[in-house]
N, C-alpha and C positions, 0 to 999 in steps of 0.2 A: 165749494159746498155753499148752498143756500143759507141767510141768516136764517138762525129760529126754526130749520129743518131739520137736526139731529138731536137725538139724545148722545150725552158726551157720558162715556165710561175711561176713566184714566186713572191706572196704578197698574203695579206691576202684576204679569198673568202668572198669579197665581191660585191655589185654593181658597185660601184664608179670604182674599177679595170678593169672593159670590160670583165671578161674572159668569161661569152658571148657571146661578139663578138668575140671574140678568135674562141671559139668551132663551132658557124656559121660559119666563115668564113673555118677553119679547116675541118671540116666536105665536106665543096664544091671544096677540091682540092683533089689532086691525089699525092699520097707520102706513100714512103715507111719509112720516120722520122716519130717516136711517137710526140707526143703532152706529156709531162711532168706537170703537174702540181703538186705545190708546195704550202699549206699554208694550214691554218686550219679558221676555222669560226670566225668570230669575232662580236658576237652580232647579227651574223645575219643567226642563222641556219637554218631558211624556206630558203634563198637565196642559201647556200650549198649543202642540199637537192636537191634541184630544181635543182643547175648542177648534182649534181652526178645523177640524175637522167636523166639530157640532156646528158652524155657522157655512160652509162651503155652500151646499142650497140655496141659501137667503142671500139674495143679491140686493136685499137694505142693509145688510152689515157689512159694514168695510172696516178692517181692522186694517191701522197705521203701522203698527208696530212703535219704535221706541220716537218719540219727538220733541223737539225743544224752540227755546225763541223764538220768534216773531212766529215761526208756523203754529207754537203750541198757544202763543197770546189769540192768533185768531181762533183757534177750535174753541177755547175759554169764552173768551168776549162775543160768539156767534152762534154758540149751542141753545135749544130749545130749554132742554133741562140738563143738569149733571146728576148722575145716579152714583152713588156707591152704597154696593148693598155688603158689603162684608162680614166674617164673622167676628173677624178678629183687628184690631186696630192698635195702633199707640196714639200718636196724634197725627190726622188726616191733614194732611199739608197741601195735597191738592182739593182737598175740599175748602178748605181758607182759601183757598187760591181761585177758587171756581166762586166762593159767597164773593170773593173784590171784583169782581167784574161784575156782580150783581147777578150772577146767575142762580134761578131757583135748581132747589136742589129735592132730590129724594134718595133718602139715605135709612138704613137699617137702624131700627132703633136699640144699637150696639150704645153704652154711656157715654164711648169716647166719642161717637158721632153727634149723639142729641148735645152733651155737655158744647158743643163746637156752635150747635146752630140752634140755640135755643129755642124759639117758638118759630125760627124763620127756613124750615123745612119741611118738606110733605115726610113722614116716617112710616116704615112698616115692618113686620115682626120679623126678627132676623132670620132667615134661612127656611123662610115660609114664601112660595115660587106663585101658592095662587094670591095669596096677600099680596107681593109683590106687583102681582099683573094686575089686581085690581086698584091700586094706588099709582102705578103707570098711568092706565086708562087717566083714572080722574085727572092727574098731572096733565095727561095728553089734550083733556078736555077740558080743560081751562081753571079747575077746581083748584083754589085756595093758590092761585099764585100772588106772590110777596112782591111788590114794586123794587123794584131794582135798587135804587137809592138805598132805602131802608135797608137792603141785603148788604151791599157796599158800605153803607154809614156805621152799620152794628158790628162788620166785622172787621173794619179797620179800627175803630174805635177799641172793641175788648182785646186786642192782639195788635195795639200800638208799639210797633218795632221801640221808641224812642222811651215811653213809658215802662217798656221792659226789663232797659238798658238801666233807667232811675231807680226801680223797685231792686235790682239786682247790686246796684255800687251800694245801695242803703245795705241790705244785708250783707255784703260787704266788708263797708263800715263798721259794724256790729259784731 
């Protein structure tokens, strides 16, 4: 796959994730970037089904299924954008993981997604399909992307593994 040629979706396929809304809103735009998706069923494979059977037509969507190392470090480090539009989250671990390679991101403006990426993502209203496709688009079209660095810098920095490790022996201590 092309650098910079997919939108990257990765979590597990489920409802709570949007994808969707994803494939809705995907589906109503104009683009020569695939759609990537990434994850496998988790409990809920009438719900998997039912996408893979919403994206079957579109030969820009190529779902992976479930993927790890080195394969999953290049779809990260070489996607256009990373999308998670979900409704529901705890803390988005592949979203940190998609801001460390400096990937711009658009994500649902759910708190535990905005709280992750403070001012350094494109946001849209959560589980709203034409909002979604129009915040794509602008993504798609070059609007308000975040220089890679900064994405990288800001999110190692608030989510230093080692700083973690210090604030947690202190309470601890205590």
């Amino acid at each position: 796959m092309d650098k910079e040629n997919y939108i990257l979706f990765l979590a597990r396929i489920v409802p709570e994730k949007g994808l969707d809304y994803l494939i809705d809103a995907y589906k109503k735009i104009k683009t020569d970037k695939k759609l990537v998706v990434v994850g496998g069923a988790s409990h809920t494979n009438g719900y998997y089904e039912e996408i893979k059977e919403k994206v079957k037509d579109d030969e820009r969507i190529i779902m992976t299924g479930f993927v790890q190392g080195e394969e999953l470090q290049e779809l990260y480090s070489n996607c256009y954008l990373y999308c998670l539009p979900s409704d529901v989250e705890g803390m988005p671990i592949s979203l940190m993981e998609a801001m460390s390679y400096g990937r711009n991101c658009l994500v649902s403006n759910i708190e535990e997604n905005t709280q992750v990426t403070d001012k350094f993502a494109a946001t849209f209203e959560k589980s709203n399909v034409e909002d979604l496709k129009q915040k794509l688009e602008n993504c798609l079209d070059g609007e308000k992307r975040f220089d890679e660095k900064e994405i990288s810098d800001y999110i190692l920095g608030k989510y230093n593994w080692d700083d973690i490790v210090k604030e947690t022996e202190k309470l601890y201590e205590k």
